[in-house]
N, CA, C and O of each residue as an XYZ file, in Angstrom:
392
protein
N      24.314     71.716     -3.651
C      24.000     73.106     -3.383
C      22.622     73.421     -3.953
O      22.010     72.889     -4.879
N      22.314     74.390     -3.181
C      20.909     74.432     -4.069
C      20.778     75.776     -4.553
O      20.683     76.789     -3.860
N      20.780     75.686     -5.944
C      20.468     76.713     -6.602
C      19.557     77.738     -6.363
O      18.523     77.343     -5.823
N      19.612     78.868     -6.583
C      18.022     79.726     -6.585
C      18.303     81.010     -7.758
O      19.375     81.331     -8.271
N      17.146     81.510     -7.935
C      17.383     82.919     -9.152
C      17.158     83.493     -8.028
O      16.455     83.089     -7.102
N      17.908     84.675     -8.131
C      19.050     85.602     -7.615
C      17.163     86.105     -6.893
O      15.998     86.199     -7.280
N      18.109     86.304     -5.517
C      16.825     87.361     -4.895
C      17.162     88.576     -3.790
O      18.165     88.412     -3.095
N      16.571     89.471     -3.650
C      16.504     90.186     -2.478
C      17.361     89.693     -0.976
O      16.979     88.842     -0.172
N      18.029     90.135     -0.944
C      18.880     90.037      0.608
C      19.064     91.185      1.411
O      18.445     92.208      1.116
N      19.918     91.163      2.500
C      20.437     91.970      3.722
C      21.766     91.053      3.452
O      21.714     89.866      3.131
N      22.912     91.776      3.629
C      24.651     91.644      4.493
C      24.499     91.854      5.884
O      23.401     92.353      6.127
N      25.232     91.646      6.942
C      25.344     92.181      8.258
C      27.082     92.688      7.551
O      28.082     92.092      7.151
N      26.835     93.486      7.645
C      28.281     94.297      7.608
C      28.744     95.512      9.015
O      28.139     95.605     10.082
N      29.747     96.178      8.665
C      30.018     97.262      9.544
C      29.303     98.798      8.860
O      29.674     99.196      7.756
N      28.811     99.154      9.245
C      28.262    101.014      8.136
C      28.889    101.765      9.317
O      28.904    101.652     10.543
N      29.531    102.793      8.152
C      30.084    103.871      8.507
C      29.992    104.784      7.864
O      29.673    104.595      6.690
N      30.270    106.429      8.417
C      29.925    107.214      7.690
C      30.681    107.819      6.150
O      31.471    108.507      6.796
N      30.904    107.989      5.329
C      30.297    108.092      4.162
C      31.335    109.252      3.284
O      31.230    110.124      4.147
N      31.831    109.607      2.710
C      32.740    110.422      2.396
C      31.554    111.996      2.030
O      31.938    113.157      2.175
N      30.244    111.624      1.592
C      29.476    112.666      1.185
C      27.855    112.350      2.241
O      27.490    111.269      2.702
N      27.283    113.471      2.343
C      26.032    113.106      3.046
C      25.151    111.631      3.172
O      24.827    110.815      4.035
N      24.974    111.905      1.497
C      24.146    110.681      1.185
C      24.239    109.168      0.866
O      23.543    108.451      0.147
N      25.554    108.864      1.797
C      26.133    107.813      1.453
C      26.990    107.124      2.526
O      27.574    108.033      3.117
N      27.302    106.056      2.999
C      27.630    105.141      3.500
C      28.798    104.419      3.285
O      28.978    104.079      2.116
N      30.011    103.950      4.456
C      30.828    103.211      3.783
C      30.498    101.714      4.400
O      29.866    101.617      5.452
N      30.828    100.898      3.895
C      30.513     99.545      4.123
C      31.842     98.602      4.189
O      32.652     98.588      3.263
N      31.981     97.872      5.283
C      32.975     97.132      5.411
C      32.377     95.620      5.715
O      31.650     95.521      6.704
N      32.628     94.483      4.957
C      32.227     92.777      5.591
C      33.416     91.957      5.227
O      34.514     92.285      4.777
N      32.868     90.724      5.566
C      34.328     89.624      5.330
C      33.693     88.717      4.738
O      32.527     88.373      4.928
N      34.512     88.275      3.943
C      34.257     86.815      3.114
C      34.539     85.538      4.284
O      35.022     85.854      5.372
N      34.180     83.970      3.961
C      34.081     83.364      4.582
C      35.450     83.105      5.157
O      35.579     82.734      6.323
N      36.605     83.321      4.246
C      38.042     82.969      4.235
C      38.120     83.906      5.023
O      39.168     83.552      5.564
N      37.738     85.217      5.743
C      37.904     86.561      6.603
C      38.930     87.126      5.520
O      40.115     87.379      5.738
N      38.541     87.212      4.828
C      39.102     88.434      3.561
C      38.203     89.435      3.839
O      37.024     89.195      4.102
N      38.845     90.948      3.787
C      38.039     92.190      4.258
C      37.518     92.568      2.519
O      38.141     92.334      1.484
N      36.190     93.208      2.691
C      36.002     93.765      1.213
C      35.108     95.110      1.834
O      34.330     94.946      2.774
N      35.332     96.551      1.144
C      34.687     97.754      1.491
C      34.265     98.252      0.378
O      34.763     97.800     -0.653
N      33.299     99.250      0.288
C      33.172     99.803     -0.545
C      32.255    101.399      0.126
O      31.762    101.576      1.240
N      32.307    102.214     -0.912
C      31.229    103.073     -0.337
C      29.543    102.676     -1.006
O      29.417    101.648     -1.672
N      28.645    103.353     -0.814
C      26.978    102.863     -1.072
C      26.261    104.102     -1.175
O      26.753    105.187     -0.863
N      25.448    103.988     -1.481
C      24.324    105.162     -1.563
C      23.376    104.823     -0.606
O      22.859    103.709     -0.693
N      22.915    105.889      0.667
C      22.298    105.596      1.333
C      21.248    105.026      1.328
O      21.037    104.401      2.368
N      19.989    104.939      0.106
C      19.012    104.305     -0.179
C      19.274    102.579     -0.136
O      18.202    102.042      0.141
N      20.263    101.670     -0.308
C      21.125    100.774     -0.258
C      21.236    100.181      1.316
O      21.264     98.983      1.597
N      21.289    101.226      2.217
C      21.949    100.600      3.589
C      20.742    100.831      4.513
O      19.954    101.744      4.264
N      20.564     99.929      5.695
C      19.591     99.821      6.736
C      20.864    100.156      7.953
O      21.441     99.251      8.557
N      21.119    101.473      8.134
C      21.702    101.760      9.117
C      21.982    101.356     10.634
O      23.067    101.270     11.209
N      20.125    101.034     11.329
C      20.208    100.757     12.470
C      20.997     98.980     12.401
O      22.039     98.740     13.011
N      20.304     97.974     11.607
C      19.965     96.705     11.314
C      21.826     96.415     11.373
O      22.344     95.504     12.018
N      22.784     97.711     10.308
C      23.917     97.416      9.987
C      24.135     96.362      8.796
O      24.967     95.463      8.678
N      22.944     96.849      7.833
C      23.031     96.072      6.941
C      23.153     96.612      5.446
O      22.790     97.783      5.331
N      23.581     96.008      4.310
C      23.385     96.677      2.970
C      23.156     95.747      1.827
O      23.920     94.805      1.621
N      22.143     95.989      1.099
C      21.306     95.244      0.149
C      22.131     94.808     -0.908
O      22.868     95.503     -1.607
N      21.902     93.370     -0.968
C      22.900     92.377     -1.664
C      21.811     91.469     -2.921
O      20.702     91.050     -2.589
N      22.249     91.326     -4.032
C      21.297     89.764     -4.561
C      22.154     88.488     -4.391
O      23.294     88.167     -4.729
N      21.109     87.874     -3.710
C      21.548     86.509     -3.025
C      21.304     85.646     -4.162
O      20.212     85.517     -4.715
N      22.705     84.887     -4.577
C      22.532     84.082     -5.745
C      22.568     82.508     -5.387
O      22.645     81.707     -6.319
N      22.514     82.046     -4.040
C      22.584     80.720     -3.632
C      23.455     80.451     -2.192
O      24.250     81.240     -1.682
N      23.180     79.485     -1.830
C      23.319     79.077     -0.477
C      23.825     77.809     -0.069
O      23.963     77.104     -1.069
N      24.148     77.239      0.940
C      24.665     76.140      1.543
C      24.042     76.604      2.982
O      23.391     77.580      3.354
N      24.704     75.093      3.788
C      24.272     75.312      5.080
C      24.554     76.292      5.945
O      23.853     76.872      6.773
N      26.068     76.433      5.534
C      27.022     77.779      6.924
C      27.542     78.851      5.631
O      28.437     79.607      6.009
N      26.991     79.091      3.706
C      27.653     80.221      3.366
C      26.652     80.043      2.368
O      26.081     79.053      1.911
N      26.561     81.896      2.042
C      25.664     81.770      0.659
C      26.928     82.798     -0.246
O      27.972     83.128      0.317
N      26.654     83.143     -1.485
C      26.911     83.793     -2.762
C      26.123     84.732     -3.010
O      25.039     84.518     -3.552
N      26.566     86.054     -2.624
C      25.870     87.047     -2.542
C      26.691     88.177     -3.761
O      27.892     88.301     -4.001
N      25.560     88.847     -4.329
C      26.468     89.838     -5.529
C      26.224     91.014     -4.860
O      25.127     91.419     -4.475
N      27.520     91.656     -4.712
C      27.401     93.025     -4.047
C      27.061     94.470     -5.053
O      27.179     94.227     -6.254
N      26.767     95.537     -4.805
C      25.310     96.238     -5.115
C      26.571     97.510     -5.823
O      26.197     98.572     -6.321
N      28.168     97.062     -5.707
C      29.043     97.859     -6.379
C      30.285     97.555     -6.169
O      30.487     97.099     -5.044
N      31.506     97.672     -7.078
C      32.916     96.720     -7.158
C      33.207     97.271     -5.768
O      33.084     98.453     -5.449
N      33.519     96.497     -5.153
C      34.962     96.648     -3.476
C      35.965     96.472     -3.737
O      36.460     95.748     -4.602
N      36.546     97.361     -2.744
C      38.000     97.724     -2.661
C      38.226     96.185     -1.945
O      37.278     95.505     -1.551
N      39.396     95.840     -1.867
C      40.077     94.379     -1.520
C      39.519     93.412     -2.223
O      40.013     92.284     -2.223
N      38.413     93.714     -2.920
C      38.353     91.988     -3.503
C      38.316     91.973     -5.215
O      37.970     92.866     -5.988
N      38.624     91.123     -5.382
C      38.770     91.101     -7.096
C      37.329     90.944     -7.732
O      37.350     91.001     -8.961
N      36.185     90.774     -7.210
C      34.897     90.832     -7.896
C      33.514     90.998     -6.974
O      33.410     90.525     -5.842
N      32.778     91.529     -7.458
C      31.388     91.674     -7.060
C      30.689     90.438     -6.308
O      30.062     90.569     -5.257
N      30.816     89.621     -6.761
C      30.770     88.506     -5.954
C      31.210     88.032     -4.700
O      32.424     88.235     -4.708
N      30.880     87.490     -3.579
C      31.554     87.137     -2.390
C      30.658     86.249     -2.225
O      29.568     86.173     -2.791
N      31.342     85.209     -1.038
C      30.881     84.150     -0.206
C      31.155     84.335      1.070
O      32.236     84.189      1.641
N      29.905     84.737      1.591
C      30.006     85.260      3.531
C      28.896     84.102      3.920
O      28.021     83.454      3.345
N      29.462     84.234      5.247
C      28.804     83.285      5.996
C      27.138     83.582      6.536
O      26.667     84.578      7.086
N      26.638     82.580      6.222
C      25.410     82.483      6.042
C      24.522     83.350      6.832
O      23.733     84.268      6.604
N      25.005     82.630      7.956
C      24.564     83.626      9.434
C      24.455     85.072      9.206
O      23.792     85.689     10.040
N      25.064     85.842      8.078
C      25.248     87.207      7.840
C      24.435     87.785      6.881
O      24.440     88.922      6.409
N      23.538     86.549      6.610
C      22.269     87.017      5.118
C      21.392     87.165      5.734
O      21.348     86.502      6.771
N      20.209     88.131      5.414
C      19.423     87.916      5.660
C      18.104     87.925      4.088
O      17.997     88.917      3.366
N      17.432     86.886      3.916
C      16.759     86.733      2.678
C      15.709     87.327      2.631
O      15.138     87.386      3.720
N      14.962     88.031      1.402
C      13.800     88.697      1.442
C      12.561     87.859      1.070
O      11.408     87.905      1.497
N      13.253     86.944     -0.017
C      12.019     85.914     -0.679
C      13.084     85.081     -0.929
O      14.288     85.271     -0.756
N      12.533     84.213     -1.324
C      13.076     82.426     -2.093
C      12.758     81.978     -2.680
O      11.588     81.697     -2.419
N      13.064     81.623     -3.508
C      12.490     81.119     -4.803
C      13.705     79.763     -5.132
O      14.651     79.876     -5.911
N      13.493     78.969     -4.613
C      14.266     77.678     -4.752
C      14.330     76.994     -5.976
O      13.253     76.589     -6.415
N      15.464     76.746     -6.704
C      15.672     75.887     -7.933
C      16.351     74.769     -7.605
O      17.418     74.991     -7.032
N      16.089     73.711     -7.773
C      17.532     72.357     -7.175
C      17.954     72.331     -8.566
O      17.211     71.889     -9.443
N      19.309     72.861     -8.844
C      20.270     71.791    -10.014
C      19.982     70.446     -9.931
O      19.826     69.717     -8.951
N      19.940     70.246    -11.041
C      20.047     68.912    -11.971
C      21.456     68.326    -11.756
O      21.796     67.303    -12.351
């Protein structure tokens, strides 16, 4: 696997609207299709794109490890592993483990 320090990402998730103006609800799936939601603060979400700002902590070929931006409902931690295809990266900064 190849390591990296944590960087700037995009999710492709579902956005929906928001329990209060300024805010967003967010629905994605882990690679296992485990559902995880949460709500967001609109500054957080790229509405048209359907996306919401993640730090990408590492990758593989078809899944990366992404830390989500606040705890979700269905999953037991901030952390998830979605399929790759669903990141989108801002920068890279590549580390290979030893």
């Amino acid at each position: 696997m190849v390591m990296t320090k944590p960087v700037q990402g995009w999710l492709k998730c579902e956005i929906t609207e928001g329990m209060f103006p300024d805010e967003f609800g967010v629905i994605g799936y882990t690679t296992d299709k485990n559902m995880f939601s949460f709500f967001i603060h609109n500054s957080l979400v790229d509405e048209k794109e359907q996306m919401v700002m993640v730090s990408v902590n590492g990758c593989e070929d078809d899944f990366c490890y992404v830390l989500l931006p606040c705890e979700p409902y269905g999953h037991p931690s901030r952390m998830v592993k979605v399929p790759a295809t669903s990141v989108k990266i801002m920068s890279w900064e590549k580390v290979h483990a030893a």
